[in-house]
FIDOTI-287943 format. One line per field, with one value per residue (C-alpha): z, x, y; residue number from 0. Coordinates in nm, 3 decimals. Example, Ala and Ser with C-alpha at 12.3 -4.5 7.8 and 13.67 -1.06 7.14 Angstrom:
FIDOTI-287943
zz = (0.780_0.714)
xx = (1.230_1.367)
yy = (-0.450_-0.106)
seq = (0_1)
END
This chain:
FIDOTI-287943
zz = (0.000_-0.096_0.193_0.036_-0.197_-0.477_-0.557_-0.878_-0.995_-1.249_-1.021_-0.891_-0.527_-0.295_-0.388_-0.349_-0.021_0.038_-0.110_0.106_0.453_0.424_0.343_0.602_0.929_0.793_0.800_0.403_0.367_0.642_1.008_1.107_1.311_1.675_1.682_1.535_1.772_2.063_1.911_1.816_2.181_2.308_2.083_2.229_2.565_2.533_2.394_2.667_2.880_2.705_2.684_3.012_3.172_2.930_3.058_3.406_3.378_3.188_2.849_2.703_2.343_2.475_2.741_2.488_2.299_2.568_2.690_2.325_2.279_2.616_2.443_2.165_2.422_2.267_2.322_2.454_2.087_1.947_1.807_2.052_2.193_2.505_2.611_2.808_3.196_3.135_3.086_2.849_2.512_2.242_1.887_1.718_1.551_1.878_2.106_1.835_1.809_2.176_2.283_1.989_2.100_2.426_2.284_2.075_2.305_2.432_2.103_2.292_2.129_1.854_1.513_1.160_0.923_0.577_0.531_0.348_0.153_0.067_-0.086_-0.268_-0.070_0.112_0.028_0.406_0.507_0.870_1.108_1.464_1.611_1.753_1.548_1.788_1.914_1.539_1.598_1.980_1.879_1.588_1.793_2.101_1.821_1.623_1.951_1.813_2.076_2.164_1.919_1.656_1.811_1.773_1.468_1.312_1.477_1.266_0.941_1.029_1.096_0.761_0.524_0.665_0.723_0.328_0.233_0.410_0.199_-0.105_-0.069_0.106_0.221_0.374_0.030_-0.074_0.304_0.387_0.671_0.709_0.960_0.565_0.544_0.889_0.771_0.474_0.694_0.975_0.715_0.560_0.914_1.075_0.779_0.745_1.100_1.096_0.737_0.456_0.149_-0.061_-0.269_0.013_0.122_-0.146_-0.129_0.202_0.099_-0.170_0.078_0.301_0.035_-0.153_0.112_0.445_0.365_0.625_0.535_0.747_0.821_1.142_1.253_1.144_1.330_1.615_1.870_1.803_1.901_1.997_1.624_1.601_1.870_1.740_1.367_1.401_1.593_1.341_1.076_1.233_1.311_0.942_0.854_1.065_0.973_0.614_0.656_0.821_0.542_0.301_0.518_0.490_0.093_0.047_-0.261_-0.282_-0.542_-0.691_-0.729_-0.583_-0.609_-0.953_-1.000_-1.194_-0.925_-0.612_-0.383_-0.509_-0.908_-0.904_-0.737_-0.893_-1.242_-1.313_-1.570_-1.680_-1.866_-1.579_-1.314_-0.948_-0.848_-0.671_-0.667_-0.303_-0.127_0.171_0.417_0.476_0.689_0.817_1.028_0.715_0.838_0.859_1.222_1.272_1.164_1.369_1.697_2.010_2.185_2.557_2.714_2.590_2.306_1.846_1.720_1.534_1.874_1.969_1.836_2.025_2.363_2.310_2.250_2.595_2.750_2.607_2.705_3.066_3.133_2.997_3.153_3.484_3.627_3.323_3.602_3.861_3.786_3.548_3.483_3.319_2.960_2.773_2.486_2.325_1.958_1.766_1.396_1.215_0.876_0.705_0.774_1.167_1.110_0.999_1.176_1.572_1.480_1.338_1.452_1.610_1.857_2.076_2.288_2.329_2.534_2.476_2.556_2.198_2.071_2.333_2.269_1.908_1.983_1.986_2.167_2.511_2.472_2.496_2.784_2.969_2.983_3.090_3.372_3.508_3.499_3.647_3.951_3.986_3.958_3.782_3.426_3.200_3.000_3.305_3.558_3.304_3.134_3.003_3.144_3.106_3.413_3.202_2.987_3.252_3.259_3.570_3.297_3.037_3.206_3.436_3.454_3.427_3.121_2.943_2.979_2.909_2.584_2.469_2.460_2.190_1.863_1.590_1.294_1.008_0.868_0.456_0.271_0.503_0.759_0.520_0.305_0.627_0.739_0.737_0.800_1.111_1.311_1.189_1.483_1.651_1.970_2.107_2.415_2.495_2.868_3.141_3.205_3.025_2.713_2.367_2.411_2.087_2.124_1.784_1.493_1.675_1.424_1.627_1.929_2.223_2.101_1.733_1.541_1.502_1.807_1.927_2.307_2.428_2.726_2.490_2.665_2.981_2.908_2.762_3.062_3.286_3.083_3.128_3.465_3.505_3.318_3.389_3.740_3.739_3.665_3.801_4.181_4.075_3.798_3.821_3.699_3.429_3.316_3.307_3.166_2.879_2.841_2.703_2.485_2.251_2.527_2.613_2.550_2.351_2.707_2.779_2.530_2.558_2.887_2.800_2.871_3.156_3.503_3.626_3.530_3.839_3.739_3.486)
xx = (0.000_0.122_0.220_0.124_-0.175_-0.054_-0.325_-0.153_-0.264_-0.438_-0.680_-0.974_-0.778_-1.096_-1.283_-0.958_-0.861_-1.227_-1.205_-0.844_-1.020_-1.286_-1.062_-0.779_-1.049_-1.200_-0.861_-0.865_-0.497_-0.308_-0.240_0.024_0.312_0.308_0.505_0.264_0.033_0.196_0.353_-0.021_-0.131_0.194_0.094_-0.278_-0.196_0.009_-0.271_-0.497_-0.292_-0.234_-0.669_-0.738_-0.473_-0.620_-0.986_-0.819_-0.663_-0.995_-0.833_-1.029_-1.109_-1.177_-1.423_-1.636_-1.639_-1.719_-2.021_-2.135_-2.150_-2.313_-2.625_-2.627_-2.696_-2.861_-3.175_-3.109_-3.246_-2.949_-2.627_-2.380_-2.028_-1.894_-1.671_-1.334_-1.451_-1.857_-2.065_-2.337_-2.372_-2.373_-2.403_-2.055_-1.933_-1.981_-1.784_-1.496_-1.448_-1.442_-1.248_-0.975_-0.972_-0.853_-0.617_-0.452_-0.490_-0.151_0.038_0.210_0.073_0.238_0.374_0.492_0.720_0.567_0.968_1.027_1.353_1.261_0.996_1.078_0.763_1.002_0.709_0.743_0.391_0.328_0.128_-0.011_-0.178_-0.471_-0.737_-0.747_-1.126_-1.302_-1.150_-1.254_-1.606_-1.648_-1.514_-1.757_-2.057_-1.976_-1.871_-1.500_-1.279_-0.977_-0.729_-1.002_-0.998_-0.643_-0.647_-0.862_-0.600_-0.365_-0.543_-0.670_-0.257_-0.168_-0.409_-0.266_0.084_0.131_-0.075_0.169_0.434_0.307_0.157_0.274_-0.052_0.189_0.342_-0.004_-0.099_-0.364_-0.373_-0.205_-0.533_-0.739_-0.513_-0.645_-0.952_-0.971_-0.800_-1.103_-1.340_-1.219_-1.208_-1.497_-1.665_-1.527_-1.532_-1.940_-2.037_-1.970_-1.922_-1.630_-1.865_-1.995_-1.648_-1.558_-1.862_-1.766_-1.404_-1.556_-1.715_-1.431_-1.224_-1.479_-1.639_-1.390_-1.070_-0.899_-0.625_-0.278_-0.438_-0.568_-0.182_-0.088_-0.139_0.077_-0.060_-0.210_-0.602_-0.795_-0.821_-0.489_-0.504_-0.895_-0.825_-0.772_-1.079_-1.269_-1.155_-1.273_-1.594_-1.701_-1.515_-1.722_-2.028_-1.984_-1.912_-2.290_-2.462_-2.265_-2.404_-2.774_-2.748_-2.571_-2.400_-2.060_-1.792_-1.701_-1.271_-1.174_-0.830_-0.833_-1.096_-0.927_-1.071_-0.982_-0.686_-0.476_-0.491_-0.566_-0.238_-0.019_-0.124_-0.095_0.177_-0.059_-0.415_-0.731_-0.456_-0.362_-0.018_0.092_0.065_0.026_0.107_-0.074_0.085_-0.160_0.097_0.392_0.584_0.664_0.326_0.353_0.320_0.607_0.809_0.614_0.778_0.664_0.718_0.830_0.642_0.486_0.661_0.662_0.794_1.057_1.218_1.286_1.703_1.745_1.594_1.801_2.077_2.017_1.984_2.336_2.560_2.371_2.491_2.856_2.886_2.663_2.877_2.638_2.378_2.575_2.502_2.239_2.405_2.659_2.489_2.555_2.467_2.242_2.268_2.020_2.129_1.807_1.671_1.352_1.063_1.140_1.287_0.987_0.748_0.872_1.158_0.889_0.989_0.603_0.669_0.945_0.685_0.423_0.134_-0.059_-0.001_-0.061_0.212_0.421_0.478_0.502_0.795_1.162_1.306_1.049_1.090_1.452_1.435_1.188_1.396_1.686_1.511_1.368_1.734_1.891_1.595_1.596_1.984_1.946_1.903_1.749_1.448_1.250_1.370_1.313_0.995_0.798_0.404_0.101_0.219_0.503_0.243_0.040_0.019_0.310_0.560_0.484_0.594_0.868_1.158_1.451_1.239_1.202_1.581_1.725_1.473_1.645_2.008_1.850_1.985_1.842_1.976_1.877_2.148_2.063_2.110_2.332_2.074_1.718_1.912_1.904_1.519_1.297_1.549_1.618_1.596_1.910_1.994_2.342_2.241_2.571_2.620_2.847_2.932_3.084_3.334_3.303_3.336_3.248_2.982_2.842_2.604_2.738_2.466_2.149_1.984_1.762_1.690_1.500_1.118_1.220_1.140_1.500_1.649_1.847_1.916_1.645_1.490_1.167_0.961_1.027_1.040_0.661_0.517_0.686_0.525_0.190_0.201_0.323_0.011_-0.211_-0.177_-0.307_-0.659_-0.742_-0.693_-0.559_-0.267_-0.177_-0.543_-0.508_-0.246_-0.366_-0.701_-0.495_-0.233_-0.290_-0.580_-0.525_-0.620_-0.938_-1.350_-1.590_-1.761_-1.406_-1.381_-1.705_-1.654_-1.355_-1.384_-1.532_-1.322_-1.373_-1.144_-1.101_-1.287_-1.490)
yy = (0.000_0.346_0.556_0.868_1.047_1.226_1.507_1.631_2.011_1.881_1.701_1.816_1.871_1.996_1.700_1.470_1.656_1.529_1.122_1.124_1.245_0.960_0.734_0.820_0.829_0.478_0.288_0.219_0.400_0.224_0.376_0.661_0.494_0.480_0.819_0.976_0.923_1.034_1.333_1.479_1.365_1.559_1.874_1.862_1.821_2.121_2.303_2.229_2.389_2.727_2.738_2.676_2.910_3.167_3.119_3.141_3.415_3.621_3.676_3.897_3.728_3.369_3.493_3.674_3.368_3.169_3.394_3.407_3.020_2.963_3.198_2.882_2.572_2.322_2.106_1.735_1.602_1.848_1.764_1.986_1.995_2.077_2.371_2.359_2.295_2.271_2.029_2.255_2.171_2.435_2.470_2.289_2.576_2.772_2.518_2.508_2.918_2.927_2.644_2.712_3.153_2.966_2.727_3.008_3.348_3.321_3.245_2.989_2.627_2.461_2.584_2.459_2.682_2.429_2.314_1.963_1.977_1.599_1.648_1.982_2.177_2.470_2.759_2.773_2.906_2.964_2.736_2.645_2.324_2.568_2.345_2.058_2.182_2.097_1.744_1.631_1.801_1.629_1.302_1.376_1.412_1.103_0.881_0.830_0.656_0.858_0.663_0.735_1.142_1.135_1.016_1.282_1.525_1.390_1.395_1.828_1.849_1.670_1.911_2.208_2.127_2.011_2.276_2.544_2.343_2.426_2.755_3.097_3.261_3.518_3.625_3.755_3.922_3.650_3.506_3.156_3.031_2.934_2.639_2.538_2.613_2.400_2.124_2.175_2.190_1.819_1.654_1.771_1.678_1.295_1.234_1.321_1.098_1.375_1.274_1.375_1.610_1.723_1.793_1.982_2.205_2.296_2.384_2.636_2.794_2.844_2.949_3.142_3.339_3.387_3.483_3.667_3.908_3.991_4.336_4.123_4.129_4.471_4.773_4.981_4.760_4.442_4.360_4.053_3.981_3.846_3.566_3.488_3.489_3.005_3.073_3.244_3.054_2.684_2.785_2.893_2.594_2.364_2.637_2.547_2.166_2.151_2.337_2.117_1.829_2.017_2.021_2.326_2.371_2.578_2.652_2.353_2.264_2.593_2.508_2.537_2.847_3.090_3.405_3.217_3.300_3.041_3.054_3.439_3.497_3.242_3.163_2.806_2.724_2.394_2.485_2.433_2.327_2.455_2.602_2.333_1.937_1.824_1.496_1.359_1.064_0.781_0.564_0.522_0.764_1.046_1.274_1.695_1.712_1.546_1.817_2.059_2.280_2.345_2.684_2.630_2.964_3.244_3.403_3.464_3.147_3.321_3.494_3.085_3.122_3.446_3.348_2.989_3.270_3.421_3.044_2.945_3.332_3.316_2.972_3.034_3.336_3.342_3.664_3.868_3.848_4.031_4.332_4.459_4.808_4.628_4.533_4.806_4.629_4.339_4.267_4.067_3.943_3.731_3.692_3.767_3.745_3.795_4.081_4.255_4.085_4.114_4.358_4.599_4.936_4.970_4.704_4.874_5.042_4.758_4.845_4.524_4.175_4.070_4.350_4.237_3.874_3.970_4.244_4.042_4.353_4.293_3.893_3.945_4.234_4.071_3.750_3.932_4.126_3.799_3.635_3.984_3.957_3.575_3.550_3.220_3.080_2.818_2.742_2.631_2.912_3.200_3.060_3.317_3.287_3.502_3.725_3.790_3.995_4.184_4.609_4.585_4.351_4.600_4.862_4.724_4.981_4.741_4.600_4.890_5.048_4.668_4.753_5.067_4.896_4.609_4.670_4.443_4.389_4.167_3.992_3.926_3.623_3.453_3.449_3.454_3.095_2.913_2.980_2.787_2.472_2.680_2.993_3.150_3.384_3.514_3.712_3.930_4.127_4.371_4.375_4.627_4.333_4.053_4.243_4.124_3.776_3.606_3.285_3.198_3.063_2.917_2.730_2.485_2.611_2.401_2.283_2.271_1.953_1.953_2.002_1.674_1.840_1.552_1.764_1.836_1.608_1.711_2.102_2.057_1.882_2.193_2.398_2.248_2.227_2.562_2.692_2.452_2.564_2.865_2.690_2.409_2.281_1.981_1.968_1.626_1.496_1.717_1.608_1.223_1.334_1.442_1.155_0.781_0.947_0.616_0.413_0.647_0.537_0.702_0.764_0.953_1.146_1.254_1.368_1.504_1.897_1.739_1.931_2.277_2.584_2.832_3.142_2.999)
seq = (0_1_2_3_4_5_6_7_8_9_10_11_12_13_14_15_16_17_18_19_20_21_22_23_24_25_26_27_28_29_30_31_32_33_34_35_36_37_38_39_40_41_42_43_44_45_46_47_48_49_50_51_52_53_54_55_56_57_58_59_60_61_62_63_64_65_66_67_68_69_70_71_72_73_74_75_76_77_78_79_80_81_82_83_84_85_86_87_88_89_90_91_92_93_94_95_96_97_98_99_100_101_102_103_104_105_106_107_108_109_110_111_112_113_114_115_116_117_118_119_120_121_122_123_124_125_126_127_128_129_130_131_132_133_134_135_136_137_138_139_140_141_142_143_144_145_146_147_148_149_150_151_152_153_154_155_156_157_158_159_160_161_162_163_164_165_166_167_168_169_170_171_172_173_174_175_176_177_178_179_180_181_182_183_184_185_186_187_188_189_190_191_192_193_194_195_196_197_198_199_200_201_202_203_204_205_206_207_208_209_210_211_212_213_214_215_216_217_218_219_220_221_222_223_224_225_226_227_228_229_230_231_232_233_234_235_236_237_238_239_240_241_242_243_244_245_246_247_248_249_250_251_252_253_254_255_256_257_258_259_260_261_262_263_264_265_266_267_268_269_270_271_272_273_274_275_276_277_278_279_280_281_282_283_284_285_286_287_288_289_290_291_292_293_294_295_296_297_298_299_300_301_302_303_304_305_306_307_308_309_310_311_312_313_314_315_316_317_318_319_320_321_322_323_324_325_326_327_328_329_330_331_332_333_334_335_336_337_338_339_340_341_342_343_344_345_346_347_348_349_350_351_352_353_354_355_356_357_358_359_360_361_362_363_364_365_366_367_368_369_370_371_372_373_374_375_376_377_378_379_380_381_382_383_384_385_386_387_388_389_390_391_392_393_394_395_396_397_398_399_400_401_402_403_404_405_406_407_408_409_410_411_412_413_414_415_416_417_418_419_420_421_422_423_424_425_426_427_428_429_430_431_432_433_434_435_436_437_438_439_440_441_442_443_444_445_446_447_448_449_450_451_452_453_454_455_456_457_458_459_460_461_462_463_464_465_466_467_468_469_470_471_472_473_474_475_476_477_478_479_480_481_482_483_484_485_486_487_488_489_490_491_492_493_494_495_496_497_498_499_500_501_502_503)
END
């Protein structure tokens, strides 16, 4: 059996992305390796804990969404889905946009940079695991058991990992979340009976009628709309799935309409073809989330090789931390696009939490105020956490003078050829002292898929118990709710939202 669907550009891809979901969730193409399986489960469970410290802590975006989908409970003869920590049912699409605002609010879940060298797909399209919700409420409607839940996580993963492989939303200003979309739209759908035509009718939708544009991100300082855009995006995904179901005809092979996002901005070089071909794994161990990277705190993706940076001087040179009037100096040297995403000149002076963990220059000064005042170092002692984020952080004076002395710099075609493969960064201080410090080339820095340092594991369960804790009374059962998910019940995943969040 063939470990891998070829949807050439010449195909009809919406309604193959369609026959390949049906096919995948009934067993017909094989099974994922064991790996696979427990790295999705290790991606969710992280997840879990960035939405239920975000309900816990009142973020403002999730608790509107929340409030809103408690107004859509449904009857006892409805189909419905739970929320995170409640046992009330609502309307699918209303669970999913609230439970995945949660997931995503901190900006702190997984991500993918769409990088395969062997297979040729290096478009290199952002990414982020924030779509788990459409699966466990489409598992929780259709009574999956949780090897069968994870297993639909797996397939929403695969649609919009390859498709960030082969396609740069970015390069055309729209946001990367419509590759989530599309992937939400094709599991939610499988997982509850759609056909493949049916499939495709809710892709066309998707595509046809929600496209979000980058404006969401841009701005002096950042809104709700940036950590809600996943959100958005799933629930007119699993909105247009159910009038697909309901009869509900959309746009048919949108991948290959000539006035849709993808042919419109890159013209097919084949007559009545898509830009792209695009391969999907069926089995085997070779599947996109594999290649996917974890972020260990609360922080843009693309700061991960300067903070490593900070890790690796701090724990050379531990006397940097006796005395913070000595930096005169930190340099930062990356490549595009981080430079002009968190080294945009509008985020030095962030006065929101959602410019600030987009802004490399407070990452960096915050870390360096908490080492100064802790006197220690290391991924776990300097983990950055919501509180990291609130009005007195902002404003912290130490902060915000370490932030004037961060000089960023982006360092051309040396640095941009290595990204995506890495995150090509030299951070370099200059020191009352010590003099001259350089953390050399990070290229993979802790929680990337290609980081060998072998403390992941243990790193990610910190961090969940570290935010996890501020809401619930009882970490520990948490954290087994959310573990050995292959070896969970349908009655168990059904009750999985299940526990009580402190403030909810």
């Amino acid at each position: 059996m063939p470990s891998e669907v070829i949807l050439a550009r010449t195909d009809n891809q919406a309604r193959g992305i369609g026959q390949f979901a049906v096919d995948f969730l009934s067993g017909k193409l094989g099974e994922p390796a064991e790996s696979v399986f427990q790295k999705v489960e290790q991606f969710h469970l992280d997840s879990i804990a960035c939405g239920v410290s975000a309900l816990a802590c009142g973020a403002n975006a999730p608790k509107v969404l929340r409030s809103e989908a408690l107004e859509y409970a449904t009857a006892a003869t409805q189909p419905g889905a739970p929320l995170f920590g409640s046992r009330v049912k609502v309307m699918p699409e209303k669970a999913v946009v609230a439970n995945s605002s949660a997931v995503r609010e901190w900006d702190a879940n997984g991500t993918n940079f769409g990088y395969n060298p062997a297979r040729g797909a290096t478009r290199g399209e952002f990414g982020h695991n924030d779509f788990y919700p459409v699966a466990v409420a489409a598992a929780q409607l259709r009574g999956f058991d949780g090897r069968q839940t994870l297993k639909a996580m797996i397939l929403l993963d695969e649609i919009r990992g390859r498709l960030a492989e082969v396609f740069a939303l970015k390069d055309y200003k729209i946001d990367h979340v419509v590759h989530g979309a599309i992937g939400s739209a094709a599991t939610y759908g499988a997982a509850l009976g759609a056909t493949p035509e049916q499939i495709e009718s809710a892709i066309g939708l998707v595509v046809a009628h929600y496209i979000p544009f980058r404006a969401i991100r841009a701005g002096h300082q950042l809104s709700d709309s940036k950590g809600a855009s996943a959100a958005i995006s799933s629930e007119v995904a699993v909105l247009s799935m159910r009038r697909a179901m309901r009869g509900f005809v959309g746009p048919a092979d949108i991948f290959r309409n000539p006035q849709a996002i993808f042919c419109l901005f890159e013209k097919p070089t084949q007559k009545h073809a898509s830009p792209f071909d695009l391969a999907l794994s069926t089995s085997g161990d070779d599947f996109a989330v594999m290649g996917m990277h974890f972020k260990l705190g609360l922080y843009e993706h693309q700061s991960a090789g300067a903070i490593q940076g900070v890790m690796d001087l701090l724990a050379k040179h531990p006397k940097i931390l006796d005395d913070a009037e000595k930096l005169k100096a930190v340099r930062i040297t990356i490549y595009e696009p981080a430079f002009g995403i968190i080294g945009d000149p509008a985020k030095r002076d962030p006065r929101t939490r959602q410019s600030a963990d987009h802004s490399m220059v407070y990452i960096i000064a915050t870390l360096l105020r908490k080492a100064f005042k802790q006197r220690q170092a290391g991924w776990r002692e300097l983990m950055l956490v919501p509180g990291d984020y609130d009005q007195a952080s902002l404003f912290d004076p130490l902060t915000r003078r370490i932030m004037e002395r961060i000089e960023f710099r982006h360092g051309g075609s040396e640095y941009d050829d290595k990204y995506p493969d890495g995150i090509p960064t030299t951070l370099e201080i200059e020191h009352g002292d010590l003099g001259s410090l350089s953390s050399g080339l990070v290229m993979y820095p802790e929680g990337h898929a290609r980081n060998t340092s072998g403390n992941l594991t243990a790193l990610v369960e910190y961090k969940f118990r570290a935010l996890a804790a501020l809401g619930v009374k009882d970490v520990d059962a948490l954290y087994q709710r959310f573990t050995g998910v292959s070896k969970k019940s349908p009655a168990d995943i059904a009750n999985l939202y299940d526990f009580e969040i402190l403030g909810c």
